[in-house]
N, C-alpha and C positions, 0 to 999 in steps of 0.2 A: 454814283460812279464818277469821282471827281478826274485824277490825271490815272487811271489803271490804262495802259497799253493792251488791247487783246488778240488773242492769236487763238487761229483756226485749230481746236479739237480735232473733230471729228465730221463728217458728213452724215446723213442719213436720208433712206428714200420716205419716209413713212416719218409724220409728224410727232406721232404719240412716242415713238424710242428716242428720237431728239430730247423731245422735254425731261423722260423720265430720267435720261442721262443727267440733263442742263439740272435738276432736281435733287438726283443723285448727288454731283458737284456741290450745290448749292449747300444741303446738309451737312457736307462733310467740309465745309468753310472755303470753298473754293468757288469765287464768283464767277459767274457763269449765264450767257445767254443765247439763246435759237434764234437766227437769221431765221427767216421763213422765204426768202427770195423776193423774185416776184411772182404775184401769182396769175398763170397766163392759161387761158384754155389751148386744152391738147399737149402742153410742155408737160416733161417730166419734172416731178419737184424735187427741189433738194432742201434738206434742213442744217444749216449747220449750225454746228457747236461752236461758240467762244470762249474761251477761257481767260482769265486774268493773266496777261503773260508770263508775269513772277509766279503764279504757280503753277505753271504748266506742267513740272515734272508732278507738284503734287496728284494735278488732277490723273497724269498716267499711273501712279502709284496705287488711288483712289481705286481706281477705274480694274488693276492688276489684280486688287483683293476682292472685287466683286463678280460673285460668280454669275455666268450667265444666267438666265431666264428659261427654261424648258417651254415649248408647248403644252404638254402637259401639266406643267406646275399653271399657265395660264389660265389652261381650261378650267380646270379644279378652283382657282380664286374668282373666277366669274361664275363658274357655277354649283360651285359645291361638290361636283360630280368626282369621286375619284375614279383613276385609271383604270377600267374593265370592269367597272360597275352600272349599275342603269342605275343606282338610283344614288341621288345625292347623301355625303356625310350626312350621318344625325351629329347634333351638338351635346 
């Protein structure tokens, strides 16, 4: 990361959506990394996002075609389990 400029993305309270954003970016060729703050007992955290500042509109473009994440789609990739089922997908 020789002279890139970067400029604040996105905030986030929760570490794991930070990354998978910063990750997200990442893949789709826009450099990108997580502040993680400091980290202090009893403070709320924050994670932010940085982006390349030359692509910053890339990374909102990125960010406009990716749809979000469902709880349910989550559950279902940690546990196989689909929606209103007991028992997990067979393969």
């Amino acid at each position: 990361m020789s002279t890139e400029e970067w400029e604040l993305f996105k905030v986030f309270p929760e570490r794991f959506e930070a990354e998978r954003v910063a990750g997200l970016l990442e893949s789709s060729g826009v450099p990108a990394y997580v502040d993680y703050g400091g980290l202090g007992v009893g403070l709320e955290m924050r994670f932010s996002v940085y982006v390349d500042a030359s692509l910053a509109h890339r990374a909102r473009w990125v960010m406009a075609l990716t749809p979000d994440v469902t709880d349910a789609e989550l559950d279902f990739l940690a546990t196989g389990k689909l929606p209103g089922s007991d028992e997990p997908k067979k393969p």
